[in-house]
C-alpha positions in Angstrom: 119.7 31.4 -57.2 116.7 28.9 -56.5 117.3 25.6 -58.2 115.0 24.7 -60.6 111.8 23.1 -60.0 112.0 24.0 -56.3 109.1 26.3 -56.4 107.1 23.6 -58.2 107.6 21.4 -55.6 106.7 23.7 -52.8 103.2 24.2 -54.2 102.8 20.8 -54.9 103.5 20.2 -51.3 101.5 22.8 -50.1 99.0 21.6 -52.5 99.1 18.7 -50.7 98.7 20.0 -47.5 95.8 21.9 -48.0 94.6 19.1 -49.7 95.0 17.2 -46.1 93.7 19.7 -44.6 90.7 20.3 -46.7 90.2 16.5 -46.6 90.7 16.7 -42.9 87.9 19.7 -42.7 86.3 17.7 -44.9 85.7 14.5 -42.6 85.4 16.7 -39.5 82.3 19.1 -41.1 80.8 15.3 -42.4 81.5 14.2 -38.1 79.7 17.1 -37.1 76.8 16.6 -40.1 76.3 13.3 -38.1 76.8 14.5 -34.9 73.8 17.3 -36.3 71.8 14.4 -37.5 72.1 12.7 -33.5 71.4 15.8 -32.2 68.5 16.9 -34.6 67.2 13.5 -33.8 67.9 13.6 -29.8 65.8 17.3 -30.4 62.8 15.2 -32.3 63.1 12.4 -29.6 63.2 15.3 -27.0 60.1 16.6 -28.6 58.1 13.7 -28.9 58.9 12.9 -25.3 58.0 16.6 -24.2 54.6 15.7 -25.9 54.1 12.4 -24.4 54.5 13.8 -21.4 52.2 16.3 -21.9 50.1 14.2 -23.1 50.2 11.5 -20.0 50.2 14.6 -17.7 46.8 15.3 -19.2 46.1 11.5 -18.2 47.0 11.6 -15.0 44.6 14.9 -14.6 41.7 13.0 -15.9 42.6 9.9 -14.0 43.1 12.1 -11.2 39.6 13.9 -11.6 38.0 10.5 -12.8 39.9 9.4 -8.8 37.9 12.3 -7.7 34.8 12.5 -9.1 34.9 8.2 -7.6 35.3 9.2 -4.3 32.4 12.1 -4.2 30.5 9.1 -5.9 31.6 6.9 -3.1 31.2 9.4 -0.3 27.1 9.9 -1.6 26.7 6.1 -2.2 28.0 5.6 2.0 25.6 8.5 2.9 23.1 7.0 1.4 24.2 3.6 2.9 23.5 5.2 6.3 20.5 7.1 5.7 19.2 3.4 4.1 20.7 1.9 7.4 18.8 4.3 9.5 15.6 3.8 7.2 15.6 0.2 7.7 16.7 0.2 11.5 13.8 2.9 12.3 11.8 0.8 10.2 12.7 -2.9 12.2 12.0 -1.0 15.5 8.6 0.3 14.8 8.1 -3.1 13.2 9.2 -4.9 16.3 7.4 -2.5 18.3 4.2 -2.9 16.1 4.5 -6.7 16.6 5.3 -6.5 20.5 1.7 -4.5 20.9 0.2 -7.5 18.2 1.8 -10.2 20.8 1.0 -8.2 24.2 -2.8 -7.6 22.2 -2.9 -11.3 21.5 -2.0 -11.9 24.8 -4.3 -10.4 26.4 -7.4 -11.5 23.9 -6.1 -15.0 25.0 -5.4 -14.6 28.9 -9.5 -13.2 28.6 -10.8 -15.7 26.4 -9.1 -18.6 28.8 -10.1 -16.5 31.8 -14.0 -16.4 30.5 -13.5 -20.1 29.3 -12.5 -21.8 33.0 -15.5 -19.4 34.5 -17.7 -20.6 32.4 -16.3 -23.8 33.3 -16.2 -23.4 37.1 -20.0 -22.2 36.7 -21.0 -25.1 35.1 -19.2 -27.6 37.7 -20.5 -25.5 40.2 -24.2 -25.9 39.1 -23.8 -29.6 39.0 -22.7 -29.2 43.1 -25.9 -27.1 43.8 -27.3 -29.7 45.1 -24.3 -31.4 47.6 -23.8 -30.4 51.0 -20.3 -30.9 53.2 -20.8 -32.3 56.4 -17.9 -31.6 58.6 -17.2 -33.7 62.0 -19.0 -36.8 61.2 -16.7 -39.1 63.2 -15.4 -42.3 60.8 -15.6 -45.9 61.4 -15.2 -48.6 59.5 -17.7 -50.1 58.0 -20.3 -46.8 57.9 -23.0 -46.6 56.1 -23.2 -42.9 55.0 -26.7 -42.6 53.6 -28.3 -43.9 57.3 -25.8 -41.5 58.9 -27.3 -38.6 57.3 -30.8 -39.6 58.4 -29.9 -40.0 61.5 -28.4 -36.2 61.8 -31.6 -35.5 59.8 -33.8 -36.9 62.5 -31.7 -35.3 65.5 -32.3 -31.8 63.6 -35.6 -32.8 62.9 -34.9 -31.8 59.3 -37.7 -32.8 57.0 -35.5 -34.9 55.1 -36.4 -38.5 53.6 -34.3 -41.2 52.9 -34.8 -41.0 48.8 -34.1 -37.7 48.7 -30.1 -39.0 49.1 -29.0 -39.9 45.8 -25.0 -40.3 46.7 -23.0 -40.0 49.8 -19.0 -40.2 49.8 -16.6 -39.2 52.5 -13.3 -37.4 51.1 -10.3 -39.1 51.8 -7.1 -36.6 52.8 -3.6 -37.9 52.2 -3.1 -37.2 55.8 -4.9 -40.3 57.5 -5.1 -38.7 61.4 -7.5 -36.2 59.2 -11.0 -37.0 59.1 -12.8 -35.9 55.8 -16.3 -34.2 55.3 -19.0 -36.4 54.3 -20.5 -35.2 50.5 -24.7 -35.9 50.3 -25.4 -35.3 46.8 -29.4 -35.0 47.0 -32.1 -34.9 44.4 -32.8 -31.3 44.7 -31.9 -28.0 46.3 -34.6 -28.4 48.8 -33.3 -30.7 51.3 -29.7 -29.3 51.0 -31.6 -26.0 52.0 -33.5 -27.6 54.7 -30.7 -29.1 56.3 -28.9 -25.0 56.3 -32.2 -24.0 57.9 -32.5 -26.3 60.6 -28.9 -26.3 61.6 -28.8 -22.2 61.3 -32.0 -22.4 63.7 -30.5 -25.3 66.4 -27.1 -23.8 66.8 -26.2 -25.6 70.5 -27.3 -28.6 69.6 -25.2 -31.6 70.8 -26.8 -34.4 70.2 -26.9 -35.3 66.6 -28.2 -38.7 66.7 -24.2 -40.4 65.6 -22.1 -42.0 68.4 -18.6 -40.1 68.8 -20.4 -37.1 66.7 -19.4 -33.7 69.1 -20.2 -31.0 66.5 -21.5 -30.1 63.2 -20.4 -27.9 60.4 -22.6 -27.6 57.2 -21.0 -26.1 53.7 -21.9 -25.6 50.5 -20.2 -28.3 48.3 -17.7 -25.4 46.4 -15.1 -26.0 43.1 -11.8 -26.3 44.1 -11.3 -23.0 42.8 -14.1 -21.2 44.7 -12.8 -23.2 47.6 -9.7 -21.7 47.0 -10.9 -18.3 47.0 -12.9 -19.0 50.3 -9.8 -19.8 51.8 -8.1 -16.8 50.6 -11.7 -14.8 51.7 -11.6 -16.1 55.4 -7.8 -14.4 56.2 -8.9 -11.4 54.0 -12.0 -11.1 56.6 -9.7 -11.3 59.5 -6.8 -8.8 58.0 -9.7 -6.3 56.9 -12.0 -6.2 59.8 -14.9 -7.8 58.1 -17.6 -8.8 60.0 -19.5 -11.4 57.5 -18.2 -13.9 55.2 -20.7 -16.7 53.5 -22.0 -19.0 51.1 -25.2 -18.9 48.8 -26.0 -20.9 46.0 -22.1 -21.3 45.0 -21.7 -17.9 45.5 -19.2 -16.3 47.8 -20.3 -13.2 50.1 -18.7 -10.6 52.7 -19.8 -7.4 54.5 -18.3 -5.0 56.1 -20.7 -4.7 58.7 -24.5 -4.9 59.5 -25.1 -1.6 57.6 -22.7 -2.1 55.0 -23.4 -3.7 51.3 -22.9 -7.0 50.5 -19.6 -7.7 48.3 -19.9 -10.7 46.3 -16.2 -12.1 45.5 -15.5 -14.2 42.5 -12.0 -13.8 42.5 -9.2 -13.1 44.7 -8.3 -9.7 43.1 -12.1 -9.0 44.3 -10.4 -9.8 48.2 -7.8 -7.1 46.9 -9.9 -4.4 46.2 -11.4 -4.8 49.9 -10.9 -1.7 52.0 
């Protein structure tokens, strides 16, 4: 027989049991309602992070095309750096250009205007020698009185020359002191300076011209240092070309070729380079 009570007390400890275990379920279905809750919330954080990063990989593709759409903007901006750079390099050569032709223009205007400017010069000095004559070999002596020397060539030539008609006479002094240097008679007109060519031209073996020591005679036009220059420069030329005449008139420098040839009249030495 079962004792009293007994199966009271097993239900009340079964009872108890399921109780636990209820209380147990109880406590693990409220761990896994949290443990729900963590994960619903991992889930939302999940989410929102699957739309940030959508959204900052649509950022990155505009900042990516924005990256691209700055280079093509750079690339056009260097083109048209160079094409600027070209522009204004073209345009500094045919400006330098432009102002080398201005300076070589300039140049030449000037180099002309200075070239007109000392003939014009030498013309006038030489007008103001028209009426001097060079005479070469006049033996020097110390005290010498120049204007009674000329008279007394005068008088050997027979020149019709007087004694007023001698306004100045100097004898040129050369550094070298064994040289002797031409006398200079500056007369009062052309005439007597041409008188003296004619006579002398006429009495070419003369010897006796009046002067003790005096051997020979050489009469020249009174040139500018620069036509002298060029006279110089004319006398080789003569020799080097076969020329047969080379003279003075009036300041001017002449040559010919020969007896039937023109006369050439030189002014310059590039004249004595265009000789044939």
């Amino acid at each position: 027989m079962t004792k009293p009570g007994t199966n009271e007390d097993d239900i009340l400890l079964r009872l108890k049991k399921m109780e636990s275990k209820l209380d147990n379920t109880l406590a693990e279905v409220k761990v896994l309602k949290e443990e729900n809750k963590e994960l619903r919330n991992i889930i939302s954080e999940l989410q929102t992070t699957a739309e940030d990063i959508k959204k900052s990989g649509s950022a990155v593709e505009e900042l990516r095309e924005e990256i691209e759409s700055c280079k093509t903007g750079m690339e056009f901006m260097n083109a048209e750096f160079e094409d600027t750079k070209k522009n204004l390099e073209r345009a500094s050569q045919e400006s330098m250009v432009n102002e080398h032709d201005k300076f070589e223009s300039t140049m030449r205007f000037l180099n002309k205007k200075i070239s007109d400017l000392e003939r014009t010069n030498d013309n006038l000095e030489q007008q103001s020698r028209n009426n001097n004559l060079e005479f070469h070999g006049v033996p020097h002596s110390e005290k010498e009185n120049l204007p009674e020397t000329i008279m007394k060539i005068a008088n050997a030539l027979k020149a019709e020359i007087t004694a007023p008609q001698i306004v100045q006479c100097y004898r040129v002094r050369f550094r070298n002191k064994d040289k002797t240097g031409p006398v200079i008679a500056k007369f009062s007109s052309e005439q007597p300076k041409k008188e003296f060519l004619k006579v002398k031209k006429a009495k070419r073996d003369i010897k006796d011209f009046g002067v003790e020591g005096m051997k020979q005679l050489f009469l020249n036009e009174n040139l500018t240092n620069y036509r002298s220059d060029v006279f110089f420069e004319a006398r080789a030329a003569k020799q080097k070309k076969s020329f047969k005449y080379l003279w003075t008139a009036n300041g001017n420098i002449y040559m010919k070729k020969n007896d039937g040839a023109p006369r050439i009249h030189i002014e310059s030495k590039d004249d004595l380079d265009k000789l044939k």
